[in-house]
Every structure is written in structure tokens, then in C-alpha cells.
C-alpha positions in Angstrom: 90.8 54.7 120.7 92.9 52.2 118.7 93.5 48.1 119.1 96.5 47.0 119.4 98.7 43.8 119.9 98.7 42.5 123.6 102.1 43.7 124.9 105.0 40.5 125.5 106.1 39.5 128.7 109.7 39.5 129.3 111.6 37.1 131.9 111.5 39.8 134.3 108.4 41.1 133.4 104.5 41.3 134.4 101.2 41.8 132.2 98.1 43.4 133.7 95.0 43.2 132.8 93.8 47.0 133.8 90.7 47.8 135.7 91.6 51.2 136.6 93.9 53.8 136.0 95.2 56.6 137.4 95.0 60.3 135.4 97.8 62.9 136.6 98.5 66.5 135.3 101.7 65.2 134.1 99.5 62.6 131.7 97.7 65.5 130.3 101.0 67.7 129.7 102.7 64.8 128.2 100.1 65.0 125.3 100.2 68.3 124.6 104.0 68.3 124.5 104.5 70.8 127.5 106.1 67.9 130.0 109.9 67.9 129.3 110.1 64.5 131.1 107.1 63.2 128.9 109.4 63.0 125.7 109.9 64.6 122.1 107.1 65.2 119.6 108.6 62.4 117.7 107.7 60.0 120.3 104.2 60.5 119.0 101.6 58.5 119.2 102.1 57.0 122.6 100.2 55.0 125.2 100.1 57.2 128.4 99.7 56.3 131.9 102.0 56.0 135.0 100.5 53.9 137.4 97.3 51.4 138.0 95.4 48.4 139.2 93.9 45.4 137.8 94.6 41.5 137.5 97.7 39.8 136.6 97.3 37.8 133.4 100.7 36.8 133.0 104.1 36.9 134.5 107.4 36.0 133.0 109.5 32.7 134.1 112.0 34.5 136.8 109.2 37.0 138.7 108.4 35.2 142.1 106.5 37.2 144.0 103.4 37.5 142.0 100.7 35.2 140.0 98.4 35.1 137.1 95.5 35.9 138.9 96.7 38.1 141.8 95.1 41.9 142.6 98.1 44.2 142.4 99.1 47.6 141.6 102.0 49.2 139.8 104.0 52.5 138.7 105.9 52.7 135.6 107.0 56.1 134.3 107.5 56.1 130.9 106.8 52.4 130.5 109.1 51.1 127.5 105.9 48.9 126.8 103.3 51.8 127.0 101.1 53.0 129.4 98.4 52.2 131.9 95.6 54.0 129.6 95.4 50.5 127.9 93.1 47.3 128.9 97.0 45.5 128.9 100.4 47.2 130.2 103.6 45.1 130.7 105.6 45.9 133.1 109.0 45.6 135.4 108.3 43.2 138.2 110.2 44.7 140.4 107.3 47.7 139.8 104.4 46.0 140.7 103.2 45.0 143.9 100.4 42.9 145.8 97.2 45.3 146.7 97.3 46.4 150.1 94.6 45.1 152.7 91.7 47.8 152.7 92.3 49.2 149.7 89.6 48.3 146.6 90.6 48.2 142.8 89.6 52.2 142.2 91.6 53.2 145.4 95.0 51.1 144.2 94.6 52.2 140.6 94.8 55.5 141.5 97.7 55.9 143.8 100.8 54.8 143.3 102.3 57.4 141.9 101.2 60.0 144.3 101.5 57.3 147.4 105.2 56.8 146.7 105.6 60.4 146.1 104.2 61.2 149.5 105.4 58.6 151.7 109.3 58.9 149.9 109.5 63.0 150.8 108.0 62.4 155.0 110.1 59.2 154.9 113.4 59.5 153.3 113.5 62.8 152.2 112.6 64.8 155.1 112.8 62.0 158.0 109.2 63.2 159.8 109.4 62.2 163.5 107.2 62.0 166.5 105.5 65.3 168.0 107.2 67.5 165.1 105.8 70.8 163.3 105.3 70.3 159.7 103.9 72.0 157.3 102.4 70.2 154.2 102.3 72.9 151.3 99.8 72.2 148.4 98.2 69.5 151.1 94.6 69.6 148.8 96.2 68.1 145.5 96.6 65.0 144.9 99.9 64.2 146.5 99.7 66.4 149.1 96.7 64.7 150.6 98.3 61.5 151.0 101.4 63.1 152.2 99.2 65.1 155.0 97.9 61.3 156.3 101.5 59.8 156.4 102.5 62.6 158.6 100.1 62.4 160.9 101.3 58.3 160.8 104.7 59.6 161.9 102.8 61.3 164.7 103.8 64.9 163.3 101.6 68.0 163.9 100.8 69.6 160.8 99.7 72.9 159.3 98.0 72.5 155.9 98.2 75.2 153.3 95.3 74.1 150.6 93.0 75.8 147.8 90.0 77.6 148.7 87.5 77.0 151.3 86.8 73.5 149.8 90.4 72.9 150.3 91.0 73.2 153.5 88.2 71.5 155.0 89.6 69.0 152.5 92.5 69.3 154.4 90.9 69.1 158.2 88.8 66.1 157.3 92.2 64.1 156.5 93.4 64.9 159.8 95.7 68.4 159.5 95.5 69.8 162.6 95.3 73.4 161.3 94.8 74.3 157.5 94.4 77.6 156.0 94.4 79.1 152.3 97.9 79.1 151.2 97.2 82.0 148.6 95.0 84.0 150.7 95.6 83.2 154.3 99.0 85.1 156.3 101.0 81.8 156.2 103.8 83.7 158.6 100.6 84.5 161.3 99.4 81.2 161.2 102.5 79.5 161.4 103.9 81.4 164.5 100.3 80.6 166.0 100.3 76.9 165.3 104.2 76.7 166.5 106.1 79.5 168.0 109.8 78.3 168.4 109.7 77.3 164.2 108.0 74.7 162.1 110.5 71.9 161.7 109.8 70.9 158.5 108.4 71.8 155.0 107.0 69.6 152.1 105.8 71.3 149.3 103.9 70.4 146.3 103.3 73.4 144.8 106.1 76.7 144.0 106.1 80.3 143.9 106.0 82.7 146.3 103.4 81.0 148.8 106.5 78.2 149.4 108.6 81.2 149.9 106.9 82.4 152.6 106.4 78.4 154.5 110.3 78.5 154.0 110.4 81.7 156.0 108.5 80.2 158.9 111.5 77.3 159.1 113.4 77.4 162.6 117.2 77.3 162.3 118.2 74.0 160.8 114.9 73.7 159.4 114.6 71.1 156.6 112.5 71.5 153.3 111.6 69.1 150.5 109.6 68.8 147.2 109.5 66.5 144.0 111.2 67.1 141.1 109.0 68.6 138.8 107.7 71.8 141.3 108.0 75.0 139.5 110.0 78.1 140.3 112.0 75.8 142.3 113.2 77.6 145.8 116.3 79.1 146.3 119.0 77.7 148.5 119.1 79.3 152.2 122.1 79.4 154.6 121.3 77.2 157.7 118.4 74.9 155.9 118.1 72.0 154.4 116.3 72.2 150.8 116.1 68.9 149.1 114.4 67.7 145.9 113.8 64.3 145.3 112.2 62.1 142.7 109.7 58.9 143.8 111.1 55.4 143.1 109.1 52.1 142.6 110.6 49.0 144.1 110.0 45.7 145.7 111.0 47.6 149.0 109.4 51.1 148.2 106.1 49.0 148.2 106.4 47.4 150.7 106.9 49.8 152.9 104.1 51.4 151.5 102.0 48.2 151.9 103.1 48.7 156.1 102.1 52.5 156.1 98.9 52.2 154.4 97.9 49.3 156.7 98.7 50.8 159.8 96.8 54.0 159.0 93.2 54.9 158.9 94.1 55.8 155.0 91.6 57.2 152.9 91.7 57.8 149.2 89.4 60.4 147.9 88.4 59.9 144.0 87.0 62.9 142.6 85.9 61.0 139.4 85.5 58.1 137.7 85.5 58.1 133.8 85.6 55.2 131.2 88.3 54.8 129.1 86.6 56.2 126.2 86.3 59.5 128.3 90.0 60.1 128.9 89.9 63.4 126.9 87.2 64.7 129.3 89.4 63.7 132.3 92.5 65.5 130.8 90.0 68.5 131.1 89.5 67.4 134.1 93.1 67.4 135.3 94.1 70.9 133.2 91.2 72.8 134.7 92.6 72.2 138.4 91.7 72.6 141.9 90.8 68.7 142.1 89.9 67.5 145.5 91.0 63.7 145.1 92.3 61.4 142.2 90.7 61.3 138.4 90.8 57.9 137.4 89.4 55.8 134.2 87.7 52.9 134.5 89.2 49.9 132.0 87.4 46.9 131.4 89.9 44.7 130.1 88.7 41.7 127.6 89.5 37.9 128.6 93.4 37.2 128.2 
């Protein structure tokens, strides 16, 4: 833990007092050096933290569509001005939005990261439509689960693969209409069972040779997708669309996230809560794996 100056607020930025934060795999790999995204060991110390919620304290003379005072949420990676694991991040205004009806201070701090993520690969990337068969690979981790929910929103059928048996009644609880153990179950068997003429669509969140085998179930003209970031990446297949993609934060991205998350009975599971002082314990947290739900911290930010 160390004190340091309140960030400054640029014309075209936004400070935030944080309440809560979101924890991510890639925070805990950025530490140890391992994320090649995360920066050089040189970059060292550094502030980390992609996305969160809390108040805004201050706002710089050209942002309009927020106010000192207003609940929002925000994504930043790599935030010139340091992370979210702070009780003060500035920010981009055009990264931070208004919170979403429904959603409390603990569920907006710890998704917009993964929200974007999952609503940019059924939306843009892969196009999701009414009554098709999609497949939602790695649909028990943390992006996957909200990904699952804003297929279903698109009114798509999907077939979860998850982790374990906690996983994929993880899985059936947010809606999949079928969900089986991607590393155990026969994802071919299942897939021909849940749709015989081909499953439409495939987004992944997790590699290997368990995404191999949902790409074999593809029908002709099948269409694939996964963030940057998913490791082995697949191999390019004659007659399929494979596309990578990366999520962006922006005044539109959230709003039309704002629409989706209001128009759905979205849910989003924390799987725990720790102060700020614990953040070392939820790296552990993150690096051990098989999380049902979001690790967040909980920041207590001092008066402004």
C-alpha cells in the first residue's frame, strides 16, 4: 500500500472516487511480468486495474455527459493515469459511463471489462440472431458468463461448455439451454444432439484442443470468434469464419451496453469481495482458477 498524489483531471478527462474494483487474470499476470500487453519490467511500480465503479469527484471543463456526484462505471486499459486498484483513477471521458438501472456499485465495478468483451464478440463480432445454435466455450469464467446471458438476449439457443460439475450448473442457472464439461464431456456427441444440421456459431474464451473440437461441430459457413488474448489461437478453416477481436470502451459501446443489460434479467455473480488491502490474496484468487463469478476489491475512497 503506498499514498500518493490525487491524479489531475484533464479537459477531457474524469476523476473517480473508487468504491469497487474489478480483479482480472490479466491484473495478476501483469504483475508478475507474464502479460505481454501489461508492459515492460521497467514500467515497474505501477497502479493496476482495468475497470470499476464509484462516484465522480471531478470532471474536466469539456466532458458533458457526466457530474461530480454521479454513480458510474468505467474501463481503461492501461490507464496513462494508473489503475482502478486506487481510492482515485483519472480517466478518458469518453470511457466512463452512467451506472445502469438494476445494477448496484459491486455489480458495475466488476464488469466492464468482461461486459464489453461479451456483448462486442455476440454483437459485432459474431452477429448472434434470433432462434440460432451457438455455442458459448469457456461459458463458466468470467466473460463467458455474461456472454452466455447476452445470447440468450438475442434469442439464440446455446450449448455451454464450462468447468466441472460446479460449472455447468453455473452455466444452466444463467440460462444455457444445455451445458456440459468442455474437458471431459464428448463436445461432437452433445453438439449433434443439441443441433443436428450444425451449430451456427462459436465464441470462445478459452483455447486448446477443446475449441478445436466446438470448431469441428460448425456447419458450412459457420462463424467463430474469441478475444485477443486466447491462447493457442485456432487455426484458419476453409469455408468458416474465424475472427479475433479486442473490446472497445466508448460513449456508444456503453450505451449499448446500458440497453442490453436493461432489457435483460442480467445477473452478475461475485465470487468474492476483498478490501483493498487484500489484493494480493485476490491475485491468488484469480491465479488459482476455476472462479465461478467476478473477484472484486472493495475501496473506500477518502473525502475529495
Amino acid at each position: 500500500m503506498r499514498d500518493l498524489p490525487t491524479p489531475k483531471v484533464g479537459a477531457q478527462e474524469v476523476l473517480i472516487a473508487i468504491e469497487i474494483a474489478g480483479v482480472g487474470i490479466w491484473d495478476a499476470k501483469t504483475r508478475s511480468g507474464k502479460w505481454a500487453e501489461g508492459g515492460d519490467d521497467d514500467e515497474f511500480p505501477r497502479i493496476l486495474g482495468v475497470d470499476g465503479a464509484g462516484t465522480v469527484a471531478a470532471a474536466g471543463r469539456r466532458v458533458r455527459h457526466v457530474r461530480p456526484g454521479d454513480r458510474v462505471y468505467a474501463y481503461s486499459y492501461d490507464n496513462p493515469k494508473g489503475g482502478f486498484h486506487a481510492e482515485y483513477v483519472a480517466v478518458a471521458a469518453s470511457k466512463v459511463a452512467r451506472i445502469p438501472r438494476g445494477l448496484d456499485l459491486q455489480m458495475a465495478g466488476a464488469i466492464p471489462t468482461i461486459a464489453l468483451t461479451a456483448l462486442q464478440g455476440v454483437d459485432d463480432t459474431l452477429g448472434i440472431k434470433d432462434g440460432e445454435n451457438v455455442i458459448i466455450h469457456g461459458a463458466s469464467g468470467n466473460v463467458g458468463m455474461l456472454a452466455l446471458q447476452f445470447a440468450k438476449l438475442r434469442g439464440a439457443r446455446v450449448l455451454a461448455t464450462a468447468s466441472g460439475r460446479d460449472g455447468i450448473a453455473f452455466a444452466r442457472r444463467l440460462g444455457a439451454d444445455e451445458a456440459i464439461d468442455g474437458k471431459r464431456d464428448d463436445i461432437a456427441a452433445a453438439a449433434r444432439a443439441f443441433a443436428p444440421d450444425g451449430i451456427d456459431a462459436v465464441l470462445a474464451f478459452t483455447g486448446g484442443k477443446e475449441l478445436t473440437r466446438c470448431l469441428d461441430t460448425l456447419r458450412k459457413r459457420g462463424r467463430a470468434a474469441y478475444p485477443n488474448g486466447i491462447e493457442p489461437e485456432p487455426r484458419k478453416r476453409k469455408g468458416i469464419s474465424i475472427k479475433s477481436y479486442d473490446a472497445v470502451p466508448g460513449l456508444r459501446e456503453f450505451e449499448r451496453l446500458r440497453k442490453a443489460i436493461e432489457e435483460s434479467d442480467f445477473e452478475v455473480p461475485i465470487a468474492a469481495a476483498f478490501d483493498l488491502e487484500g489484493a494480493a490474496e485476490a491475485h491468488r484468487r484469480v491465479e488459482k482458477g476455476h472462479v465461478l463469478g467476478k473477484i472484486v476489491l472493495r475501496i473506500s475512497a477518502s473525502s475529495f
